[in-house]
N, C-alpha and C positions, 0 to 999 in steps of 0.2 A: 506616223507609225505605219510600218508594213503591212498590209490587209494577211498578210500570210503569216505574221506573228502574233501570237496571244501577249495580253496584256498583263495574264498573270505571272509570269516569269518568277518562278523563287516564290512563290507563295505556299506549297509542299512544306518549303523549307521549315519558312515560320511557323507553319501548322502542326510540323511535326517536332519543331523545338516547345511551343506551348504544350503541346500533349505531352512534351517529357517532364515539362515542368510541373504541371496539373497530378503527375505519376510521382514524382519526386514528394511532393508535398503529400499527399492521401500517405504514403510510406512511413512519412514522419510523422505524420499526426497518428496512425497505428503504432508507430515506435512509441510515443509517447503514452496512450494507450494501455498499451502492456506494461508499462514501467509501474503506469500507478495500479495495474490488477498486481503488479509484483509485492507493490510495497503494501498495500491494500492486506494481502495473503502474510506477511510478514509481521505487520501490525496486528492481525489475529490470531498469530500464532506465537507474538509476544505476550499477549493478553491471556491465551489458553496455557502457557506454559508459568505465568507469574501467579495466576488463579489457582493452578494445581499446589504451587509451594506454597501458596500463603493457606489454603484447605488444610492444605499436611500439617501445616503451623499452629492454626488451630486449632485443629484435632490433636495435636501435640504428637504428631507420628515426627517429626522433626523441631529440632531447637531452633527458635528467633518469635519475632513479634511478627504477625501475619504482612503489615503492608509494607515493612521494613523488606522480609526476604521475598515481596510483591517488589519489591524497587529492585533489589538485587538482580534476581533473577529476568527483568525487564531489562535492568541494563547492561547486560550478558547481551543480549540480542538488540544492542541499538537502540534502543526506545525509553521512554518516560513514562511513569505513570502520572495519567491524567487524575486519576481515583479510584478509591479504593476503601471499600465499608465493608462493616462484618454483617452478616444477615441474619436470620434468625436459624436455627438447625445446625448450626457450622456450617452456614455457606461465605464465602468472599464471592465480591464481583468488583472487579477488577477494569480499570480504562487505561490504555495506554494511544501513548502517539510516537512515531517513529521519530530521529532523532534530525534524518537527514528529509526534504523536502521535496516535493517535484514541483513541475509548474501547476499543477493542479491544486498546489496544498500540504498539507500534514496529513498523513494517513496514520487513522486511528484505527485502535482495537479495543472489541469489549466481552467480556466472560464472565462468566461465572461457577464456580465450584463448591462442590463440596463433598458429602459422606455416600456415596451409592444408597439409592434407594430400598 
């Protein structure tokens, strides 16, 4: 080896191709992330919206059986109820899970409604 050439030759290279890889990866694992605060947000705002109709149901502001137009309304927006009980007062409280899955799981929702205090 030439006393006047460095040994590291192209080591920059590598350095900077593992740092883009290391940048690549954090990105995706933030993309994924956000997907399940998406589906997360989605699953409780299935739950808050099946919880409001099956309320109305019970209180007879609208026609059906509470966890009937609780599944209805749930499956409007992708998702399943997981469960669904009448409370005492006319309240429902209502579980749902989303239909579609991430890698993280099922993202569930849960609620509860009924007559304003």
């Amino acid at each position: 080896m030439d006393p006047g050439r460095s040994s590291e030759r192209g080591s920059g290279t590598v350095l900077a191709a593992g740092l883009g890889l290391v940048v690549m990866m954090a990105i995706a694992l933030l993309l994924l992330l956000a997907q399940s605060a998406v589906m997360a947000s989605r699953a409780a705002s299935a739950a808050d919206l099946a919880a409001l109709a099956a309320a109305d149901a019970l209180r007879g502001i609208s026609p059906g059986v509470p966890c009937t137009v609780a599944a209805e309304v749930a499956g409007r927006q992708e998702a399943n109820i997981t469960g669904c009980t009448e409370g005492g007062g006319e309240t429902v409280e209502v579980r749902t899970e989303l239909v579609s899955r991430s890698m993280f799981g099922a993202a569930t929702g849960h609620a509860r409604a009924g007559p304003p205090p």
